[in-house]
Structure formats: C-alpha cells, structure tokens
C-alpha positions as a Markdown table, in Angstrom:
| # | Residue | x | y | z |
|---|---|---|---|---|
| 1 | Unk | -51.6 | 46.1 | -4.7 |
| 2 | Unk | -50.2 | 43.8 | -7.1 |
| 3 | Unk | -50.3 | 40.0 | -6.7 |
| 4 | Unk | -46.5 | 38.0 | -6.7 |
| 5 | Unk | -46.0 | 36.7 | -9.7 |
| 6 | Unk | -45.5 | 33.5 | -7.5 |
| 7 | Unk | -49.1 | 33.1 | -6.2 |
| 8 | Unk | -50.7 | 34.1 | -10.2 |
| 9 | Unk | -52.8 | 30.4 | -10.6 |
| 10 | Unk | -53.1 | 30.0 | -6.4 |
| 11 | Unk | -55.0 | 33.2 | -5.2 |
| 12 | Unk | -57.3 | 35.0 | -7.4 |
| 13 | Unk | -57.2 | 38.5 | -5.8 |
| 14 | Unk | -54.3 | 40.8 | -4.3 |
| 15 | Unk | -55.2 | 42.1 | -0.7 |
| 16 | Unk | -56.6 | 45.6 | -1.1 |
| 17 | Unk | -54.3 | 48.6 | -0.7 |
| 18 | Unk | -56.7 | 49.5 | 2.3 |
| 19 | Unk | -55.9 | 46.6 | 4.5 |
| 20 | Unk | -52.0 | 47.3 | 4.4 |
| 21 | Unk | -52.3 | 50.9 | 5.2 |
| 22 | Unk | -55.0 | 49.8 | 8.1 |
| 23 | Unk | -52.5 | 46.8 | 9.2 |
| 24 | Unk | -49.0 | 49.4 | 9.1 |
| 25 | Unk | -51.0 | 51.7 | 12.2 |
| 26 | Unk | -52.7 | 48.8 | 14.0 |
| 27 | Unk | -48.9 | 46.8 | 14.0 |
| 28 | Unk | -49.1 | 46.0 | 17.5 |
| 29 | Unk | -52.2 | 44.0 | 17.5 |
| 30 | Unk | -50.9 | 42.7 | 14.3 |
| 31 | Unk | -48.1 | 41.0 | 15.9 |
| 32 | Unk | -49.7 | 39.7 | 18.8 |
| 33 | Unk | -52.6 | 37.9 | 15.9 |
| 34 | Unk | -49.5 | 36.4 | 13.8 |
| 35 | Unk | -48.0 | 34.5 | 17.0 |
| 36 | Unk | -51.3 | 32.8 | 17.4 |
| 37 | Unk | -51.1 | 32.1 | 13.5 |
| 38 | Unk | -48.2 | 30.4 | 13.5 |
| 39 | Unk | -49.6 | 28.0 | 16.9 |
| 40 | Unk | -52.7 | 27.7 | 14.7 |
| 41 | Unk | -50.2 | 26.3 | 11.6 |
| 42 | Unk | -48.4 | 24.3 | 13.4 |
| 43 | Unk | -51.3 | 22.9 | 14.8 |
| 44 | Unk | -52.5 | 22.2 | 11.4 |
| 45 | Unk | -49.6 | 20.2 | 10.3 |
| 46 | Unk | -49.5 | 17.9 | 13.4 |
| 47 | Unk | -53.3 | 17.2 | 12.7 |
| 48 | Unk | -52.1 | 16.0 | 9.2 |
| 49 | Unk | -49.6 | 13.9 | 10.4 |
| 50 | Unk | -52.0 | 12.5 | 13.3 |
| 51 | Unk | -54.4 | 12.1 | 10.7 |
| 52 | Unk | -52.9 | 10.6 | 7.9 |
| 53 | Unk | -49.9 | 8.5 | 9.2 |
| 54 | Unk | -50.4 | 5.8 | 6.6 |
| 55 | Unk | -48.8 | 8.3 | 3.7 |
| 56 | Unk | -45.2 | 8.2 | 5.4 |
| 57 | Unk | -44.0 | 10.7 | 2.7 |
| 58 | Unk | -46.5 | 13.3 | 3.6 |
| 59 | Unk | -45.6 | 13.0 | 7.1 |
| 60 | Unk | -42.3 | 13.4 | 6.7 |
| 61 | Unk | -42.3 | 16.8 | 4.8 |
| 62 | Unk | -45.4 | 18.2 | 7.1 |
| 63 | Unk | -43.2 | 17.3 | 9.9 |
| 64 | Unk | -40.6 | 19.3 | 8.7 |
| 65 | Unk | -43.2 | 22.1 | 8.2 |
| 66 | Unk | -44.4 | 21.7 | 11.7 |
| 67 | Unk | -41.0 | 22.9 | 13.4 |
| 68 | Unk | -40.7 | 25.4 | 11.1 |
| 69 | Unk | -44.4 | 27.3 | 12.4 |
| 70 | Unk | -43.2 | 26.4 | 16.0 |
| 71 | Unk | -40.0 | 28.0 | 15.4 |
| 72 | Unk | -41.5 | 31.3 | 13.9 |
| 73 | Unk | -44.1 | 31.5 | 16.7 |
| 74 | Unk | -40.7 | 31.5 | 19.0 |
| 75 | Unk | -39.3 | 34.6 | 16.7 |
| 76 | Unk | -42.9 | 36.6 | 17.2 |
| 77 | Unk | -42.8 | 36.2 | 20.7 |
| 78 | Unk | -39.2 | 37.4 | 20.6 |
| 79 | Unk | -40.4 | 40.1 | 18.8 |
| 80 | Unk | -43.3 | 40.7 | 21.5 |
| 81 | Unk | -40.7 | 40.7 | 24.0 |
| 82 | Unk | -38.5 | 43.0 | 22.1 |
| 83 | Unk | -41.1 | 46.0 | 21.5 |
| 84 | Unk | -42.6 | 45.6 | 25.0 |
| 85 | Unk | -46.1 | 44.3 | 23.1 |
| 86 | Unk | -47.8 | 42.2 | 26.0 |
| 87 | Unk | -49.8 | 38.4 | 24.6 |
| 88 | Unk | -53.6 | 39.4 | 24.8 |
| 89 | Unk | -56.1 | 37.3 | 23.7 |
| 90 | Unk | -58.1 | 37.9 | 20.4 |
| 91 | Unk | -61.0 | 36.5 | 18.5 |
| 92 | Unk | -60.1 | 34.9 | 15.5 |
| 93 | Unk | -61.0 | 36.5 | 12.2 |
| 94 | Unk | -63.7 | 35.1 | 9.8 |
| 95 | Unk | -61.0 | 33.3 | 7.7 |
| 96 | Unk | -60.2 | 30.4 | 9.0 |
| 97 | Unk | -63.6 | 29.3 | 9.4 |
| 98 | Unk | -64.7 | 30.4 | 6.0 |
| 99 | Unk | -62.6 | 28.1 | 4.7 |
| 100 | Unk | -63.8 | 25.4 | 7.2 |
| 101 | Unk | -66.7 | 25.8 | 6.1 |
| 102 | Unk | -65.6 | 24.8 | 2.4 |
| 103 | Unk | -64.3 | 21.6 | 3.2 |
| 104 | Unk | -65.4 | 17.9 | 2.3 |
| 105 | Unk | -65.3 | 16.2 | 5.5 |
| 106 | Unk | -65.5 | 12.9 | 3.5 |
| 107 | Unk | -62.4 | 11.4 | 2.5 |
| 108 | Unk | -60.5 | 11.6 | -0.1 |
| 109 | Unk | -61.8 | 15.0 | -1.0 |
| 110 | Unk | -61.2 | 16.1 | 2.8 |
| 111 | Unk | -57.4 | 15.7 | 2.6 |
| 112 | Unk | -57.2 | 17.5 | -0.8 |
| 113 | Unk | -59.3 | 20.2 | 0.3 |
| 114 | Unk | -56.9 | 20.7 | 3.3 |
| 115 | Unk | -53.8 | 20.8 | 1.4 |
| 116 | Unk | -55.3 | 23.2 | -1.2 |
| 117 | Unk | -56.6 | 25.2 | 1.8 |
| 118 | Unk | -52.9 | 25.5 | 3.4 |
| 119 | Unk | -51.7 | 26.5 | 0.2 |
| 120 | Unk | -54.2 | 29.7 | 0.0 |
| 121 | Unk | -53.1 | 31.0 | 3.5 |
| 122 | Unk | -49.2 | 30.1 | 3.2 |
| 123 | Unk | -49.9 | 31.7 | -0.3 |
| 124 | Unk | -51.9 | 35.1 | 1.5 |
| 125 | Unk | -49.6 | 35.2 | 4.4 |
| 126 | Unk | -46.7 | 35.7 | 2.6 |
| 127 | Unk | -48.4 | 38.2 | 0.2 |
| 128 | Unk | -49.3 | 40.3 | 3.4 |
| 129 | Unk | -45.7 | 39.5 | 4.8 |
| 130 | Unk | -43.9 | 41.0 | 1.4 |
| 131 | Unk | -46.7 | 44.3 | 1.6 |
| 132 | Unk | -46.1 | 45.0 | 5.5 |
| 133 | Unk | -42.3 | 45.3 | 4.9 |
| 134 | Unk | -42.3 | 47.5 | 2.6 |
| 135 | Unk | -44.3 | 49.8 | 5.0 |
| 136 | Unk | -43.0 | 48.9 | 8.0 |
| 137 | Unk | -39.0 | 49.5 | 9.9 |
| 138 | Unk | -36.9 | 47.6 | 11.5 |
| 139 | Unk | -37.0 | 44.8 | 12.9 |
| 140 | Unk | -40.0 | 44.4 | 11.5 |
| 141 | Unk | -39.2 | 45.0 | 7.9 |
| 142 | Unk | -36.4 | 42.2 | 8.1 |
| 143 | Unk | -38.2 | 40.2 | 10.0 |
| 144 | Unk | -41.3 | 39.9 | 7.6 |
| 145 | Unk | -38.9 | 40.1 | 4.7 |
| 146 | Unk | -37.4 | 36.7 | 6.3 |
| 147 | Unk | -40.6 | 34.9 | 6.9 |
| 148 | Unk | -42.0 | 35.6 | 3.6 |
| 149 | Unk | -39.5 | 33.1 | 1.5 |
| 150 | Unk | -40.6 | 30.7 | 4.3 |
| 151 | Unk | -44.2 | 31.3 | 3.7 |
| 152 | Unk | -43.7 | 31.2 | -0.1 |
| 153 | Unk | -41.4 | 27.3 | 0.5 |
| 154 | Unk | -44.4 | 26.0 | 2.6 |
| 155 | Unk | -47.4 | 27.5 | -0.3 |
| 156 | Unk | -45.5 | 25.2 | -3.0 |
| 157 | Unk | -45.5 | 22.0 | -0.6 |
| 158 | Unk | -48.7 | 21.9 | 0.3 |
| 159 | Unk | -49.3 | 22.1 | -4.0 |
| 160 | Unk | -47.0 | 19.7 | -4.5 |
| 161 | Unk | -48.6 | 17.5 | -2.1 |
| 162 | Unk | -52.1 | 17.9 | -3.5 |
| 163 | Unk | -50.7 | 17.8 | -6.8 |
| 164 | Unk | -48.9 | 14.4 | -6.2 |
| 165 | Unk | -51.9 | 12.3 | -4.8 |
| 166 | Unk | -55.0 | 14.3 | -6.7 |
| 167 | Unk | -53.3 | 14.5 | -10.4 |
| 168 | Unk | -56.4 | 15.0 | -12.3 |
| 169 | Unk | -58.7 | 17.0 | -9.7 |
| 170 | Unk | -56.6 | 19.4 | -7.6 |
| 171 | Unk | -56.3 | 21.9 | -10.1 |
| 172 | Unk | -60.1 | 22.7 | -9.8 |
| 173 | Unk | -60.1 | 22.1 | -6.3 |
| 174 | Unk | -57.8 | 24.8 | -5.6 |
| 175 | Unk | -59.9 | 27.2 | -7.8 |
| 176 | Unk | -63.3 | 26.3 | -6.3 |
| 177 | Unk | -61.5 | 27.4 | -2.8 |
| 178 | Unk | -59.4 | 30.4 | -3.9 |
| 179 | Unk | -62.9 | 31.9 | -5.3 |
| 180 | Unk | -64.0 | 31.3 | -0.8 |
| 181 | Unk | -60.5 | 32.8 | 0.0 |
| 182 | Unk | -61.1 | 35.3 | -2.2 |
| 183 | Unk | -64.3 | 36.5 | -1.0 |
| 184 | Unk | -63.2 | 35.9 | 2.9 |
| 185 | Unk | -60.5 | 38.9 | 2.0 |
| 186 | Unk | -62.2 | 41.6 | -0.1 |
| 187 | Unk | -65.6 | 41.4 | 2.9 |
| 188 | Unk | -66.0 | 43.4 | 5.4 |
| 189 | Unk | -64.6 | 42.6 | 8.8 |
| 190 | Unk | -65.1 | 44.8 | 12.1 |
| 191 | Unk | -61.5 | 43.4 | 13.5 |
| 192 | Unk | -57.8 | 43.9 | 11.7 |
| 193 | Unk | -56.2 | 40.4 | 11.7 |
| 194 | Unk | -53.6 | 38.6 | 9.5 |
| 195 | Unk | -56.1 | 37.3 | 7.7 |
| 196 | Unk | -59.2 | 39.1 | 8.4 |
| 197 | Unk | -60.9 | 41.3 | 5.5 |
| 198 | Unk | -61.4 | 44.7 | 5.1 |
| 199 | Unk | -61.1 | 46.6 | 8.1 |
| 200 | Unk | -64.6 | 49.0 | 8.8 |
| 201 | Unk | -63.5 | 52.2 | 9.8 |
C-alpha cells in the first residue's frame, strides 16, 4: 500500500498490504474493536480537557472532537446492530500502550507528546479507514469512506495544536514517535485489531 499524500511528514510507513487483506475476512471482529476505539478516543479528549482546562482554546476544539468520537461509536454500534454482530469483549492490541510507553509523563513535554500521539492514530486510522473501503461493500464501504475525512479533520487538529504551543520542538517530537508507531505496525501481533500489527497466521 501506498501512504495518503496527506499523512507524508506524520507517519513514516504505509500499513502492509497483509494486514488489509487479513482485516477484509476477519470484518466482524473488526467492527466490534473500532466501537471500543472510538470510546477509547473520546476518552482521550475528555482527559485533555480534564487535564488541561487552563488552555481554554484547546478545550474548546477537543471538546468539539469529543462529540464527534461519541457520535461515531453510536454509528458502529448501529452498524453492529445492523449486521447482527453481537459487543464481545476484546483485549486491546499492543498499540496503544506502545505509544504509552513513549510518553514524557513530565510536563510540558507530556502534553506535546499526547497531541503528537493523537495525530499518529487519527493519521493511521484513517489510512486503514480509506484501505478497508476499497475492499469492503456496502455499508461498510460508505461508511468507512465517511469516517475517513473525519479521521483525516481530527489528524490536522491535534498538529495544529502541537504546532501552536510547541513551535520550535514538535516537529521532532512527532518524528521521534512516528519511528514507535511505526514499529508498533510492521511487528508481529497474534490478534487482528484496528491498530494492532501484523497478523500471524
């Protein structure tokens, strides 16, 4: 696969060929993974906001954000309901806590390590959102094809927002934790999820 245009400078690798074609048989357990992603992002953004209520401009567009993830979680379940796909519960993939694992947890190099970081998955999911459409039919074709200028709106917000309060040091920043992201995606992982690796077979 190719990487968008779009996320050249933000992720450092295209998802492998492999995971797509893995991901378009197993879509089922797919689906039921991305409804807990889009909890998990909303999550995400209301810990920003909880966490950084001084910068009122940050909360306001994370806010924004917020409702956004909560309404998309209310589409996949839809969608659930739709195809008769039953909620099960699932461990979570290697990803998330790779990336974890990568940030400061002292201030300010915390918040700018979690805006870069929310720009590499918004950047990744929308990358897997434009490949699984184009494999995939109806609804779920549309309905990835729908989510993916979302994903692609909320990958330039969280830059922005690094960009506006980190002018000299974000650049690097983001590189340092595209080269974890990158790695996170291209190992091996015994579990398909939205943002797990490469699948074992």
């Amino acid at each position: 696969m190719t990487l968008p245009m779009a996320f050249v400078g933000t992720l450092q690798i295209a998802t492998p060929s492999r995971w797509f074609e893995c991901a378009a048989q197993q879509w089922q357990d797919l689906l039921v993974d991305h409804a807990n992603c889009e909890k998990k992002a909303a999550s995400t953004a209301l810990s920003l906001i909880f966490t950084y209520s001084q910068d009122m401009d940050l909360t306001e567009r994370i806010s924004r954000l917020a409702r956004e993830e909560l309404r998309h979680f209310e589409q996949v379940q839809r969608l659930m309901h739709k195809l008769n796909i039953p909620f099960k519960r699932m461990t979570p993939s290697r990803y998330g806590e790779g990336l974890r694992r990568a940030v400061h947890r002292n201030e300010p190099k915390r918040l700018l390590d979690l805006l870069c970081c929310g720009a590499l998955i918004e950047a990744r999911s929308c990358e897997r959102f434009m490949g699984l459409a184009s494999l995939l039919d109806d609804p779920l074709r549309s309905f990835y094809q729908g989510l993916s200028a979302s994903e692609a709106r909320h990958h330039e917000l969280y830059l922005q927002l690094a960009a506006a309060r980190f002018a000299e040091t974000w650049r690097d920043n983001l590189n340092r934790l595209a080269s974890v992201e990158a790695e996170l995606i291209t190992a091996s992982d015994e579990q398909l999820r939205f943002h797990s690796g490469m699948p074992i077979l």
